[in-house]
C-alpha angles and dihedrals in degrees: 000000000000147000113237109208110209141179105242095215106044099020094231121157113248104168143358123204111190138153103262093132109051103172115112127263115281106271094237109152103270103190093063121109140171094260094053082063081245091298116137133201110246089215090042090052102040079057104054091043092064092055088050101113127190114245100254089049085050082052102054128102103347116193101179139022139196139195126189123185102198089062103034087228134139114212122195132182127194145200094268085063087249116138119206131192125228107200131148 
């Protein structure tokens, strides 16, 4: 699937987010941060690799979509109750 991104005035096409690349995210440590002096919980970590999708997976069966302009982001939310963010 894909997320066509469009001016509502003039229908243009801005932006188009869609799964050509299929392979999972990179498996770096996610729940680091600079105030944990880089050191991750093992059981933290074990957790948020089994939510990790695929983007096609992240692009299947949609059922909502957000948008919010202060932020620039795209948010989606499918059937499987998982949100994902669309940022650049």
């Amino acid at each position: 699937g894909s997320i066509n991104v469009s001016n509502i005035l003039s229908g243009k096409c801005l932006a188009k987010i869609r799964a050509s690349n299929s392979s999972p995210m990179d498996d770096k440590c996610s729940c680091c941060d600079s105030s944990s002096g880089g050191s991750c919980n093992s059981r933290k970590r074990k957790h948020v690799s089994k939510m990790r999708s695929t983007v096609a997976e992240a692009l299947e069966d949609i059922t909502a979509l957000f948008y919010d302009e202060d932020r620039n982001e795209i948010y989606t939310g499918n059937r499987h109750g998982l949100v994902h963010v669309w940022s650049n």
